[in-house]
MDAnalysis code that builds the backbone (N, CA, C; Angstrom):
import MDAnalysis as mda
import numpy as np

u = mda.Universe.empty(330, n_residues=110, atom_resindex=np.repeat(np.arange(110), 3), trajectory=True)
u.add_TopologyAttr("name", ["N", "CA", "C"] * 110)
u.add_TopologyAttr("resid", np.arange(1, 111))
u.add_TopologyAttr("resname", ["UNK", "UNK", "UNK", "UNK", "UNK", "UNK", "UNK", "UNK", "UNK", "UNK", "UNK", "UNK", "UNK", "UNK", "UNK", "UNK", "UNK", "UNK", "UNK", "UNK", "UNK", "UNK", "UNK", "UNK", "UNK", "UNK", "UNK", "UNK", "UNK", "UNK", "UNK", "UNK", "UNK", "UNK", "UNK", "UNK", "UNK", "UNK", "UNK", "UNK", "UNK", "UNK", "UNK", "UNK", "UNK", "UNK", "UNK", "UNK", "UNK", "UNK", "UNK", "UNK", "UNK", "UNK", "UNK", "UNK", "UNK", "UNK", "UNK", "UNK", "UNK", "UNK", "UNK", "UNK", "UNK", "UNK", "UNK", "UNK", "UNK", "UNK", "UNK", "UNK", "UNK", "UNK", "UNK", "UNK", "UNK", "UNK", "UNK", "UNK", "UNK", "UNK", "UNK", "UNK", "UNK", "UNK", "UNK", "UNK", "UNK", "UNK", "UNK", "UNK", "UNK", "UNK", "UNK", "UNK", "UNK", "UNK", "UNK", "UNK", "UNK", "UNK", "UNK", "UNK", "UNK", "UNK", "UNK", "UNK", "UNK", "UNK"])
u.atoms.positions = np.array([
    [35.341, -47.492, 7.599],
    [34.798, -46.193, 7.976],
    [35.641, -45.613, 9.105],
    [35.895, -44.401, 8.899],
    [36.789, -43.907, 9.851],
    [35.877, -43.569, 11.763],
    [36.500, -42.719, 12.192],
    [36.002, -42.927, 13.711],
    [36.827, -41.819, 14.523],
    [35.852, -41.064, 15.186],
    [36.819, -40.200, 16.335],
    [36.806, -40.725, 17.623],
    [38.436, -40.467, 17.746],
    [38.279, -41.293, 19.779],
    [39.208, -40.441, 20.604],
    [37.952, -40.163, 21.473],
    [38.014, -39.408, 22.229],
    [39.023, -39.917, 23.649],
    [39.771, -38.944, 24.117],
    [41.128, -39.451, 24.892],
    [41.203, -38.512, 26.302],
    [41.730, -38.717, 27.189],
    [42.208, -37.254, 28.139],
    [43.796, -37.439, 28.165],
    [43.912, -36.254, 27.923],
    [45.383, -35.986, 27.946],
    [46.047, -35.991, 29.378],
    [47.011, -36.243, 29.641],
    [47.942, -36.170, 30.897],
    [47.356, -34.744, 31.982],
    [47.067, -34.274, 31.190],
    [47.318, -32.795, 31.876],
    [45.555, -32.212, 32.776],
    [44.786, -33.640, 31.835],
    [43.011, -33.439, 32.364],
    [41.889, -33.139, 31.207],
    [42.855, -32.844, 30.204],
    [41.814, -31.933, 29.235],
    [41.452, -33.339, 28.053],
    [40.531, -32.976, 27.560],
    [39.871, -33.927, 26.592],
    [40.530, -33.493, 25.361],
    [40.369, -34.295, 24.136],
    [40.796, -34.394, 23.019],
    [40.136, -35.244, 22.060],
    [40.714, -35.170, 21.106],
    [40.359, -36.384, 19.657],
    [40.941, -36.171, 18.836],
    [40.803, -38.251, 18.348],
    [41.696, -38.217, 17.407],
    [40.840, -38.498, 16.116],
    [41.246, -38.323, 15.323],
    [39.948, -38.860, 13.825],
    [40.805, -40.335, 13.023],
    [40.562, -40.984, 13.131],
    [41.089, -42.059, 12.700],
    [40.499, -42.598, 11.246],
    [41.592, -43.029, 10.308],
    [40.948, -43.989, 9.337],
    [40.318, -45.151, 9.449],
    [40.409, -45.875, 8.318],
    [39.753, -46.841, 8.441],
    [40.675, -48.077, 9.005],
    [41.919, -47.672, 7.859],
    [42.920, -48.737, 8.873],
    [43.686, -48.392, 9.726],
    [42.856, -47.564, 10.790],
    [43.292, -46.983, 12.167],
    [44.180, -45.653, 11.975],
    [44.708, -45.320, 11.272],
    [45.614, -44.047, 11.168],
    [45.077, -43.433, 11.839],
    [46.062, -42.678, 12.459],
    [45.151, -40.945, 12.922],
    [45.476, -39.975, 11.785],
    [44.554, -39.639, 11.580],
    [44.457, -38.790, 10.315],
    [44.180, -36.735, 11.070],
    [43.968, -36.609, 12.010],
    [43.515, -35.924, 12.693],
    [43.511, -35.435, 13.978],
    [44.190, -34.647, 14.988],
    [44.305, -34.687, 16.405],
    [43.844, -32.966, 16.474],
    [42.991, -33.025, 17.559],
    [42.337, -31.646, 17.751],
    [43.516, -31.513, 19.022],
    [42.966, -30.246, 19.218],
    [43.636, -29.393, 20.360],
    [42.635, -29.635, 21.588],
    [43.163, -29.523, 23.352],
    [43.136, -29.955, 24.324],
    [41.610, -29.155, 24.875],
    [40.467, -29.592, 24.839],
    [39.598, -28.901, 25.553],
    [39.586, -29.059, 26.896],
    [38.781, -28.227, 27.743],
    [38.880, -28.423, 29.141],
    [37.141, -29.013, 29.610],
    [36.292, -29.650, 28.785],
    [35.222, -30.319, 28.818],
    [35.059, -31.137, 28.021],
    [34.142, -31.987, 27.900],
    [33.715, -33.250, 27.151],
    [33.230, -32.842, 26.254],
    [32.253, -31.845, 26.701],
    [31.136, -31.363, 25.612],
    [31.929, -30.463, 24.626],
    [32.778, -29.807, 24.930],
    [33.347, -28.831, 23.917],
    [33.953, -29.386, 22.837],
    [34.977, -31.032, 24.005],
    [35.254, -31.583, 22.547],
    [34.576, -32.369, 21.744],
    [33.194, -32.544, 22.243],
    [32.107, -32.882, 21.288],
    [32.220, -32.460, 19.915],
    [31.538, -30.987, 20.847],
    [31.281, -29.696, 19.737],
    [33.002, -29.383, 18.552],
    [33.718, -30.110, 19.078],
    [34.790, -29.529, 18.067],
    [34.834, -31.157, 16.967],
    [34.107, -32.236, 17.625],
    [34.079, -33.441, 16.421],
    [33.020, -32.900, 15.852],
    [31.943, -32.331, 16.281],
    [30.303, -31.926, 14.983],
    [31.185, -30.697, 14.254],
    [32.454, -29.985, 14.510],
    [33.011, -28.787, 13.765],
    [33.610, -29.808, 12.458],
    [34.362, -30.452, 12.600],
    [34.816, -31.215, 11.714],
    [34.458, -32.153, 10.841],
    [33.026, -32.634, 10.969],
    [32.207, -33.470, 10.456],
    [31.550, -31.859, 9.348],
    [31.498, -30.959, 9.836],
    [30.920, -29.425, 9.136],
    [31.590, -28.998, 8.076],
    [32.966, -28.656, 8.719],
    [33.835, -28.146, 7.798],
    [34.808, -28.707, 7.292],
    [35.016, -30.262, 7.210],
    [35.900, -30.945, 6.459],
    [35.633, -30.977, 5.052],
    [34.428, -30.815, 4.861],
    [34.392, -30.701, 3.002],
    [34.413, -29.724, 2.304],
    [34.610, -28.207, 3.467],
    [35.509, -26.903, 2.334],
    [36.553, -26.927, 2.567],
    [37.336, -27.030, 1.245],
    [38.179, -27.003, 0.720],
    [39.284, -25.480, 1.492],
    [38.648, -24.748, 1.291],
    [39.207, -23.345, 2.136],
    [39.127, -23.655, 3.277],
    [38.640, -24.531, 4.222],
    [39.390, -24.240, 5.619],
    [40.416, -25.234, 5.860],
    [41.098, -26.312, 4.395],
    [42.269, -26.413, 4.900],
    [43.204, -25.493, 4.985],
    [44.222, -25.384, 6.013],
    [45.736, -24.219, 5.782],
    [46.827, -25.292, 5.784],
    [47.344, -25.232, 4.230],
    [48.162, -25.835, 3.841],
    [49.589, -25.734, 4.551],
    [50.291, -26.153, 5.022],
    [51.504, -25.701, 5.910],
    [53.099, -26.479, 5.803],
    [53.983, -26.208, 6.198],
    [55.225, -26.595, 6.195],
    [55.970, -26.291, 7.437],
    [56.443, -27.287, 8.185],
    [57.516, -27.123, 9.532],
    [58.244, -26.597, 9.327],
    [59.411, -26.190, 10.387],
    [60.449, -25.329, 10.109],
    [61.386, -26.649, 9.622],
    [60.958, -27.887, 10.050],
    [62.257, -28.507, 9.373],
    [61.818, -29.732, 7.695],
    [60.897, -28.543, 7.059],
    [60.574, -28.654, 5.979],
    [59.388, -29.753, 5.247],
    [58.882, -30.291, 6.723],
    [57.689, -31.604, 6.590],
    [56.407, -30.477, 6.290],
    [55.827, -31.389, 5.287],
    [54.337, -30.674, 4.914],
    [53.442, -30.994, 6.138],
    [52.434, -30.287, 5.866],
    [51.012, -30.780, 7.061],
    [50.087, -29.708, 6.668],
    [49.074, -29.651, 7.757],
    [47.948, -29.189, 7.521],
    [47.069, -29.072, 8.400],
    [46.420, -27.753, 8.959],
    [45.415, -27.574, 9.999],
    [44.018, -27.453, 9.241],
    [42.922, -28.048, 10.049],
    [41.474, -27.857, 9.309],
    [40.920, -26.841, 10.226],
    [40.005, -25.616, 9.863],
    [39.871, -24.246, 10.650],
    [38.424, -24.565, 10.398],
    [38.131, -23.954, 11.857],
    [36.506, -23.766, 12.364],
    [36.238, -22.438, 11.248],
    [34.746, -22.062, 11.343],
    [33.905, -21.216, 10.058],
    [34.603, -19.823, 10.635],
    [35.246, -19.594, 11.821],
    [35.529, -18.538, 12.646],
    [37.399, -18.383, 12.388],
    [37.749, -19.056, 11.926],
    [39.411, -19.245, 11.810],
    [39.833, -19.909, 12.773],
    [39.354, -20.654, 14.092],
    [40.104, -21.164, 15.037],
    [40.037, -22.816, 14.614],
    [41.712, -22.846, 14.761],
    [42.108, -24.359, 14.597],
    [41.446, -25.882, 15.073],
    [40.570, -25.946, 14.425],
    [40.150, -27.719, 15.448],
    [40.708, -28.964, 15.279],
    [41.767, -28.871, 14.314],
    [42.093, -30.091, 14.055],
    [43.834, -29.862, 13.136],
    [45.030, -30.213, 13.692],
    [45.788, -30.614, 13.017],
    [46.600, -32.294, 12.358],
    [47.204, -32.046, 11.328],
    [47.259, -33.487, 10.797],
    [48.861, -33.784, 11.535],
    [49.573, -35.044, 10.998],
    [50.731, -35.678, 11.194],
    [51.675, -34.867, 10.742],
    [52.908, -35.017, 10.735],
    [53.924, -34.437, 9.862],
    [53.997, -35.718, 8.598],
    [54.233, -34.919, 7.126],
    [53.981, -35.922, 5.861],
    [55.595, -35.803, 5.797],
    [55.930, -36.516, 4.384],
    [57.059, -36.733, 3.917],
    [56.911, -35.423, 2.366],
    [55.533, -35.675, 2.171],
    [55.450, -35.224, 0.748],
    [54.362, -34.146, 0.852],
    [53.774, -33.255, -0.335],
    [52.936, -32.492, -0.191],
    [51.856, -34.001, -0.981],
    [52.158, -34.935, -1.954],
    [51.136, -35.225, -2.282],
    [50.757, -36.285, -1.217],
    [51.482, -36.830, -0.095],
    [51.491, -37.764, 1.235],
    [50.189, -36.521, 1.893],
    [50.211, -35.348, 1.890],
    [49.550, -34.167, 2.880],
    [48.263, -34.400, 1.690],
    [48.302, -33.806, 0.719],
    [47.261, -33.321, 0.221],
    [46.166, -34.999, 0.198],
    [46.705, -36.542, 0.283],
    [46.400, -37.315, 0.550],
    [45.282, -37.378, 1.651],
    [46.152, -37.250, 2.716],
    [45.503, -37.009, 4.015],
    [44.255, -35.993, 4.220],
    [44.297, -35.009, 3.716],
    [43.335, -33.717, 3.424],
    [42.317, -35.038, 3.145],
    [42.307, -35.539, 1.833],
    [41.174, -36.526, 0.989],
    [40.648, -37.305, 1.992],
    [41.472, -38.418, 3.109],
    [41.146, -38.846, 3.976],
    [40.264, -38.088, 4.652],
    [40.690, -37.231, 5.286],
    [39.216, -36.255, 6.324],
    [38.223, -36.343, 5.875],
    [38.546, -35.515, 4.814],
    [37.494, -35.141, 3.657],
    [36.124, -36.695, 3.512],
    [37.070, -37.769, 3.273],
    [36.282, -39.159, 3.139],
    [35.726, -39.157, 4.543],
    [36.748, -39.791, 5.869],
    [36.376, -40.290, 6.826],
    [35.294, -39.349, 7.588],
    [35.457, -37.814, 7.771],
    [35.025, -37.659, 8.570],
    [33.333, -37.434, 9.193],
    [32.929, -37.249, 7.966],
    [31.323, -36.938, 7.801],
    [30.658, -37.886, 8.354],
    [31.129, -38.944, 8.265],
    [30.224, -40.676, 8.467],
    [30.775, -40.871, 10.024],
    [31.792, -40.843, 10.572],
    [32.548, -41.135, 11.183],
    [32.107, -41.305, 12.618],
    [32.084, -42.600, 12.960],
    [31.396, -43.116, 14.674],
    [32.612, -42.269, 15.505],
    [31.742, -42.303, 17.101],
    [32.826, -41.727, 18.108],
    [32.678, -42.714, 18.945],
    [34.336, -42.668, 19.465],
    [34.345, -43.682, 20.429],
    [34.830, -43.125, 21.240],
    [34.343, -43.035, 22.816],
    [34.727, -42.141, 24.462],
    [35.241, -43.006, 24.741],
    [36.673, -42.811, 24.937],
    [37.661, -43.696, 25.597],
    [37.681, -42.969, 27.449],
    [36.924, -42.332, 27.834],
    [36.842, -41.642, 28.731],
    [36.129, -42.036, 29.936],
    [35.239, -42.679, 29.420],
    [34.089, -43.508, 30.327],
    [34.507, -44.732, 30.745],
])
């Protein structure tokens, strides 16, 4: 069963990562400046990981696939790894999709 763990970044701000089962990070949100917000952005992703429309399918400039998962509002809560492949990406999508609904949190913060 996968798992979000919660981190502080260098800079002060909170974060998370969504992890698989065999530890991957499948998932890294963007830097909140509270605990609670980045709560509220793991209950966003446990919400909207199973429509299909708020993945945005994507490509780097130096041609690696990936993929951001979007709050009901369009704002980004979660981007993935850089893939090798689109079917390595569209993989990962499935992962969320699996891990994240069930998914324990762990506060690495405390």
């Amino acid at each position: 069963m996968g798992k979000f763990v919660i981190t502080t970044r260098a800079n002060g701000e909170f974060q998370f990562n969504l992890k698989a089962g065999n530890g991957q990070t499948i998932l890294t949100s963007e830097g909140y400046s509270t605990k609670s917000a980045c709560t509220n952005g793991i209950e966003s992703v446990k919400t909207n990981s199973q429509d299909d429309s708020k993945y945005d399918k994507k490509e780097s400039s130096s041609g690696k696939p990936y993929f951001n998962l979007k709050a009901g509002n369009g704002q980004i809560i979660g981007a993935s790894e850089m893939y090798e492949s689109t079917s390595a990406r569209d993989n990962g999508i499935a992962s969320v999709k699996t891990n994240a609904p069930d998914a324990t949190t762990e506060d690495q913060t405390v």
